[in-house]
C-alpha positions in Angstrom: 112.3 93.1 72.6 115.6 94.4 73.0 116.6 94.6 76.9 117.4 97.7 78.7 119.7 98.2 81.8 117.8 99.9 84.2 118.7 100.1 88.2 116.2 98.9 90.2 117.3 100.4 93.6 116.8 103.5 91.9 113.8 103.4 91.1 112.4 102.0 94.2 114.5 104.2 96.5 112.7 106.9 94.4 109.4 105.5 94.6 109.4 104.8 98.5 109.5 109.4 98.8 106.0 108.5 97.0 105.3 105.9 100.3 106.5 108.8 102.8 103.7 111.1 101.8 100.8 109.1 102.1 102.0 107.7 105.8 103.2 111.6 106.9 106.5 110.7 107.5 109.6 113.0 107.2 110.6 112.4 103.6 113.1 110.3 102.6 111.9 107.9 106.0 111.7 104.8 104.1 115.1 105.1 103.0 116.6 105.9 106.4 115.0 102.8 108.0 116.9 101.3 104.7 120.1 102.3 105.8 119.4 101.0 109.9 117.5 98.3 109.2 120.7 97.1 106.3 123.2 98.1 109.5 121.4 95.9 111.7 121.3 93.2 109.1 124.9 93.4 109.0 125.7 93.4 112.2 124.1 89.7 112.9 125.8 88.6 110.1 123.6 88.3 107.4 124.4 87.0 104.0 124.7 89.4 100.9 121.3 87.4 99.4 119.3 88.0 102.7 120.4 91.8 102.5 119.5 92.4 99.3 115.7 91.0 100.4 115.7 93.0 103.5 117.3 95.9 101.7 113.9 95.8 99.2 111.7 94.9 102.1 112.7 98.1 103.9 112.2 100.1 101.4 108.7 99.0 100.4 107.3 98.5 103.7 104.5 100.6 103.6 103.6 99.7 100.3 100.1 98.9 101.4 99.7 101.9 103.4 97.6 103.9 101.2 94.6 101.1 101.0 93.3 102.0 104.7 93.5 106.2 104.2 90.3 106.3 103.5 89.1 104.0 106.3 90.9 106.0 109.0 89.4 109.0 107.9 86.0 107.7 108.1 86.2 105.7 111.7 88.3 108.3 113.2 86.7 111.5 111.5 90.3 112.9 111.2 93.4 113.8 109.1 94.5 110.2 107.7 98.3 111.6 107.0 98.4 113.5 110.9 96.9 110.8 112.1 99.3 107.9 111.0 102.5 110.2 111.7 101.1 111.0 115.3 100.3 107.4 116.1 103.4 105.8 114.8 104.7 107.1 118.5 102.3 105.6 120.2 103.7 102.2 122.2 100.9 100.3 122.0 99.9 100.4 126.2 96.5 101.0 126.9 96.8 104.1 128.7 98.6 105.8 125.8 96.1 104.0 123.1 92.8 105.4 125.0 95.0 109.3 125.2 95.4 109.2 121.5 91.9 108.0 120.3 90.4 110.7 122.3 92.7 113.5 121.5 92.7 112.5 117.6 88.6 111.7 116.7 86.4 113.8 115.5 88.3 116.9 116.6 86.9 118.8 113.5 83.3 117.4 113.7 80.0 118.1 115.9 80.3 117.1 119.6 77.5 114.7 119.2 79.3 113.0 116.2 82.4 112.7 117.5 80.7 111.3 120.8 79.6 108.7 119.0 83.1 108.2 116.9 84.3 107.9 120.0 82.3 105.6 121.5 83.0 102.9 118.4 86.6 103.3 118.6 86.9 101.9 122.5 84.0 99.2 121.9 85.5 98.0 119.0 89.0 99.3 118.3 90.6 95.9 118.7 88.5 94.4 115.8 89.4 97.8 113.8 92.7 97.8 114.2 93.3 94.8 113.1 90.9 94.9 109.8 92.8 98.2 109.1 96.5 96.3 109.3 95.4 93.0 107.8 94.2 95.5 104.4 97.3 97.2 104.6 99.4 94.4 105.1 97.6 92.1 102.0 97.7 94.7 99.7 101.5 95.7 100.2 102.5 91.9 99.5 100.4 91.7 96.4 101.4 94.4 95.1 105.4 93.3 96.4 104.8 90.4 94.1 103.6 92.4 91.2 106.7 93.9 91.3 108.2 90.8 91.2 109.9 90.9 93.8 110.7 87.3 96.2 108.3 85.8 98.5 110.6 86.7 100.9 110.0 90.7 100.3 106.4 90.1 100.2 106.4 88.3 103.6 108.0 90.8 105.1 106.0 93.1 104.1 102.9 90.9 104.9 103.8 90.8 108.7 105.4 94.0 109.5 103.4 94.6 112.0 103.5 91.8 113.7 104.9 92.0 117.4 108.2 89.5 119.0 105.6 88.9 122.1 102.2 88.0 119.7 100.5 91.3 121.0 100.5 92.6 117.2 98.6 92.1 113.9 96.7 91.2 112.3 97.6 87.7 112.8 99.5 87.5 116.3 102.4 85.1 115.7 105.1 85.6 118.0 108.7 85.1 117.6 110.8 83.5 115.1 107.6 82.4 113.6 107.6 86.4 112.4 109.8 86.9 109.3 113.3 88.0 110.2 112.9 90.9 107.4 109.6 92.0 109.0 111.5 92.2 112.5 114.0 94.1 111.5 111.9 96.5 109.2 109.3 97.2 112.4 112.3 98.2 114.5 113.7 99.9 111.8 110.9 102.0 111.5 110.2 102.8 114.9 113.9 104.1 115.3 113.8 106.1 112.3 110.5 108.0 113.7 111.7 108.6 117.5 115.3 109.9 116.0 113.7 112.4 113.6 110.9 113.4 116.3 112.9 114.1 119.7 116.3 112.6 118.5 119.2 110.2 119.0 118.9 109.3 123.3 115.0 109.0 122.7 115.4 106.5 119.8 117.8 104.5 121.9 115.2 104.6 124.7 112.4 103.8 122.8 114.1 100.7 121.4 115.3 99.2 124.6 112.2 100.2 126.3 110.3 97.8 123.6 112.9 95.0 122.9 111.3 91.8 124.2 107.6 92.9 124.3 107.5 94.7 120.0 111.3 93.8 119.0 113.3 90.5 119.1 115.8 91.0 122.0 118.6 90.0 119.9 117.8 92.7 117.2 117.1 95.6 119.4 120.6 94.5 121.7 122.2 94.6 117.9 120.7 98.1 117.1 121.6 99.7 120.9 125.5 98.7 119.5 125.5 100.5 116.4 123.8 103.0 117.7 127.4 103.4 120.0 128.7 104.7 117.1 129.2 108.3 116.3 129.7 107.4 113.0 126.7 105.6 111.9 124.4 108.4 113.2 126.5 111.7 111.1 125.7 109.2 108.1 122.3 109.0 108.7 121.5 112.4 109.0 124.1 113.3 106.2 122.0 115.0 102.9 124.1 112.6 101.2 122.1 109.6 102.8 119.8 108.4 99.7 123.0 108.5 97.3 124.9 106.1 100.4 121.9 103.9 100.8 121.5 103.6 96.6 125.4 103.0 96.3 125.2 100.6 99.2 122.7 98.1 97.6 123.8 94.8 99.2 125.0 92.5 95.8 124.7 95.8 94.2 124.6 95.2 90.2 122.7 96.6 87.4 119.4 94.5 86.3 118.9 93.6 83.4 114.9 94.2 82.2 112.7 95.0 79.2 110.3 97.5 78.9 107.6 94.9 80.2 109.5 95.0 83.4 108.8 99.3 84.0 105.3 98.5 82.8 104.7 96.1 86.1 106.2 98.0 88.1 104.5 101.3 86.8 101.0 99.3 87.3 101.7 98.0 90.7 102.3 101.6 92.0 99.1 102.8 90.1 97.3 100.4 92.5 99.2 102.0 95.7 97.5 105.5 94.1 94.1 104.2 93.7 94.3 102.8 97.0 93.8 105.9 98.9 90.5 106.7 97.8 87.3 104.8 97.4 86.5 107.0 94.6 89.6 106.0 92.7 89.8 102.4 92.5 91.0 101.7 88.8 91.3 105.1 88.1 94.5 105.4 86.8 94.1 102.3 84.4 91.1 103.7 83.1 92.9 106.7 82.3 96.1 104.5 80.7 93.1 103.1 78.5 91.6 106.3 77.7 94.8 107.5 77.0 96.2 104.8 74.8 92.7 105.0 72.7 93.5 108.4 71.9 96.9 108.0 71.1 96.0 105.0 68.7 93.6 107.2 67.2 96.0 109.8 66.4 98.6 108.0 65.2 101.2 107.6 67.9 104.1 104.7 67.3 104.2 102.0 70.0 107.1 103.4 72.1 105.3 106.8 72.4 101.6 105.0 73.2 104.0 103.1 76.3 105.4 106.1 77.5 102.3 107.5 77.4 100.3 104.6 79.2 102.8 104.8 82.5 102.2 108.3 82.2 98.7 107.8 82.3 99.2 105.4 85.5 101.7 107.8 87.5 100.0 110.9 86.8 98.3 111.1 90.5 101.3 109.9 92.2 101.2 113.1 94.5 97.6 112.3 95.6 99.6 109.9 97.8 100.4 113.2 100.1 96.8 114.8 100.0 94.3 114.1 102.9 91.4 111.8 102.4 89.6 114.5 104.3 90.3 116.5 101.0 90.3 113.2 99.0 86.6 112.4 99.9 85.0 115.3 100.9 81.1 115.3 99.8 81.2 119.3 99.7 82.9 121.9 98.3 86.6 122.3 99.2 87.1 125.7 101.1 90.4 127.5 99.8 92.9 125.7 101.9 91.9 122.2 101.0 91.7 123.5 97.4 95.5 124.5 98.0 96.1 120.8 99.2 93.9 119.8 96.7 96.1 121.4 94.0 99.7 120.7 95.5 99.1 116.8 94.5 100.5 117.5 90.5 103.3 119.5 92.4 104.1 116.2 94.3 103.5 113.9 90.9 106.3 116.1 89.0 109.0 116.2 92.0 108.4 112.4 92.5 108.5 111.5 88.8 111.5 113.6 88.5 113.4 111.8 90.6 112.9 108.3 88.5 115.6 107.8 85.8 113.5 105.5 84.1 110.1 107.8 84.6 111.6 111.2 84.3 110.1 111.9 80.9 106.6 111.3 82.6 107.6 113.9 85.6 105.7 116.8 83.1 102.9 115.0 82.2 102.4 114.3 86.0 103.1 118.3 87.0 101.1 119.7 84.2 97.8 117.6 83.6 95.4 120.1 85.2 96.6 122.7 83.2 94.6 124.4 80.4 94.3 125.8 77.3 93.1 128.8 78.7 95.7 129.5 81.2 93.6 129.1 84.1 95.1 125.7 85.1 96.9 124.7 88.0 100.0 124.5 89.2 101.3 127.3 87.0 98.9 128.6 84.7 100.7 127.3 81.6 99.1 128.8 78.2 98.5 126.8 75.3 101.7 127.0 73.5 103.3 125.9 76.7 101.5 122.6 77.1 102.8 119.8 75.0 100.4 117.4 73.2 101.4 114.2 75.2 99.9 116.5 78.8 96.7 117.5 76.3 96.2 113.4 76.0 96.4 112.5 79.4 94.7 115.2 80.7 91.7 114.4 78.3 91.5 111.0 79.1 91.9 112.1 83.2 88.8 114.5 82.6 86.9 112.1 80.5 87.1 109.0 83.3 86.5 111.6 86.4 83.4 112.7 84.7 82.0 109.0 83.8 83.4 107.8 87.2 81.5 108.4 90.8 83.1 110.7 92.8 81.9 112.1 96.2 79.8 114.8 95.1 78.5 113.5 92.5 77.6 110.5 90.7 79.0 109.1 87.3 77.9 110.8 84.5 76.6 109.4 81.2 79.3 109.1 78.2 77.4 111.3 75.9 77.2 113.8 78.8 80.9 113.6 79.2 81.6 114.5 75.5 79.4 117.3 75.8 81.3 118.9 78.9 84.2 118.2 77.2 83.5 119.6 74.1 82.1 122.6 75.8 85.7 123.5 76.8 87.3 122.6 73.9 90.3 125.2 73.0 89.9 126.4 76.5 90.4 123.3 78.9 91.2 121.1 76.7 92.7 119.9 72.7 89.6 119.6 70.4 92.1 117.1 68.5 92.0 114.9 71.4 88.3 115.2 72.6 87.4 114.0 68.3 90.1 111.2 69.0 88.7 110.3 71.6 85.2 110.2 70.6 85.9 108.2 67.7 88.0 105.2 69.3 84.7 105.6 71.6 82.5 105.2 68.8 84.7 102.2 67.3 84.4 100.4 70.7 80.2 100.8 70.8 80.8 102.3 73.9 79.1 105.9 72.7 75.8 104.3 72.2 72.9 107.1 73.1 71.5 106.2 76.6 68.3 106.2 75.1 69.2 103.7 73.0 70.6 101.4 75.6 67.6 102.3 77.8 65.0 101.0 74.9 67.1 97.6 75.0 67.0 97.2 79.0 63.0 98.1 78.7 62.8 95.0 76.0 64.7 92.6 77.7 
């Protein structure tokens, strides 16, 4: 297969607005702790090999931050994308700790349940805190390494939590026994928040204030001389930051990669979107594999079925900025969490968009709840308007929602599926498809009648 030249830091810079959303940061935060984080690497001296690992490292740190949403939401009965942003500025001392659990649990729920919410979090917060880390921090690395990326990256992802005195998680090493990328990337990241939320002198503060106890001394005393600089602070709040960080890619050069290489990396961020929700694990490679028996069914070359397949995987990127409250609610959404509900293909296409590499997928992502009909969302696009390759995916999204679980209701038989979709066939959704569907359905022996299978359980 014929290689492509793609640019990596592009991509990822791109990708890391996608990480933003689901931890309710600021956008573009994991690219400004880039661009501190790479000044701090500088300053001490680091080599242009070392950069380029902590340059990746910052921008993927929160890679496995979607993969405890659904937890927080649960334990703490609250907003999982409020809740991270809020206690991101929380220093870790008791007295602060014990203010934020019981100012942020349960404040929606019955006084008796969040009582009780309550009650959990102080007996056993220390245990939850660090089961909710160690997921996050396991999943970013794996899913680092998918990426390809070093073992380096991965590490540094693995322990950003970790704190220079052992008081952090989920492991508790101390020290130079942390990875110096994770070092850097933690006070990165704590700088970049206090800046944005109360500004320059605070962000100073807050790092001198923690140097020795959450940061290496010698990093934070690097950090408080940059900071000196006029300079280095009109750059970082400059629009033109995400061009400077992406043109300042330490070894910067163009990589070489195949196709196979967008694939991985295209299936390693599906697994950051299925993350968030229970009710989505493997969603979005079901949907690639709905979506690529359809398109094999009607015909589609190889290059179009590819494009089509990381469509399928990318298409609920902008779930990432939804609340799990939404997410995973049992009920019926009121009209406001339908609004949030809805914004999530806005968020898919403006993501998408932003990929070179992806930006013929940012349409398939904005428009796959549209319908026939008109009565989609987000813009109410007509028939004529909504190009076959949306009509696939979307068909193949419908078809696994319905034959997945989901929170208010349970999965649904295949043959039941059909039928729903077939009743909104030229209104919802492409007849063409829904047949093509059904047939590569039919080829696998996956359509059987559930009467059928039923008789065969009984016999066994």
């Amino acid at each position: 297969m014929q290689a492509i030249q793609i640019r990596l830091a592009e991509i990822i810079e791109a990708l890391s607005k996608a990480l933003d959303l689901t931890e309710g940061q600021p956008p573009g935060h994991c690219i400004r702790a880039c661009y501190i984080g790479t000044h701090i690497g500088r300053e001490i001296g680091m080599a242009d090999e070392a950069l380029q690992e902590l340059y990746y490292t910052l921008l993927l740190k929160d890679l496995g931050c979607s993969s405890n949403a659904a937890r927080i939401c649960e334990l703490y009965m609250a907003d999982d994308l409020s809740f991270k942003r809020d206690f991101k500025l929380v220093d870790g001392s008791l007295s602060q700790v014990l203010r934020f659990v019981l100012s942020h649990t349960g404040m929606q729920a019955g006084l008796a349940e969040r009582f009780r919410g309550i009650v959990n979090i102080l007996q056993n917060g220390g245990r939850i805190a660090t089961d909710l880390i160690q997921t996050r921090c396991q999943r970013g690395a794996e899913i680092a390494r998918q990426m390809r990326f070093s073992e380096g990256v991965a590490n540094g992802v693995l322990s950003l939590d970790e704190h220079w005195n052992g008081g952090g998680k989920p492991l508790g090493i101390s020290g130079e026994d942390i990875p110096l990328y994770s070092r850097i990337a933690l006070l990165s990241q704590v700088a970049d928040i206090f800046q944005m939320s109360a500004g320059r002198d605070a962000a100073i503060a807050e790092i001198g204030k923690r140097a020795g106890s959450w940061f290496d001394p010698s990093l934070a005393a690097a950090f408080i001389r940059i900071a000196g600089r006029d300079a280095f602070w009109e750059t970082l709040r400059s629009e033109a930051l995400e061009t400077i960080v992406l043109d300042s890619e330490p070894g910067q050069q163009a990589i070489m990669a195949d196709d196979d290489y967008l694939d991985d990396i295209a299936a390693a961020f599906a697994r950051v979107i299925d993350a968030k929700s229970p009710y989505t694990s493997g969603h979005s490679d079901r949907v690639a594999l709905f979506t690529d028996l359809i398109a094999e069914e009607m015909g589609i070359d190889e290059k179009g079925r590819r494009l089509l397949r990381r469509a399928a995987l990318l298409h609920d990127i902008g779930k990432l900025g939804v609340s799990n409250s939404v997410l995973d609610k049992p009920g019926k959404l009121d009209d406001e969490e339908w609004g949030q509900m809805k914004r999530h293909a806005e968020f898919s296409e403006m993501i998408l968009s932003h990929i070179g590499a992806f930006s013929d997928l940012a349409r398939i992502g904005g428009a796959h709840h549209e319908r026939l009909d008109g009565n989609g969302y987000p813009r109410g696009l007509m028939a004529d308007e909504i190009p076959m390759e949306v009509r696939i995916v979307s068909t193949a999204d419908v078809f696994d929602a319905l034959t997945a679980d989901r929170p208010y209701r349970a999965a649904l038989p295949i043959s039941k599926a059909l039928s729903i979709l077939w009743e909104g066939a030229g209104q919802a959704h492409d007849p063409i498809c829904i047949e093509a569907l059904q047939r590569a359905l039919a080829r696998t022996d996956l359509e059987r009648p559930e009467s059928a299978e039923q008789e065969e359980r009984a016999a066994a």
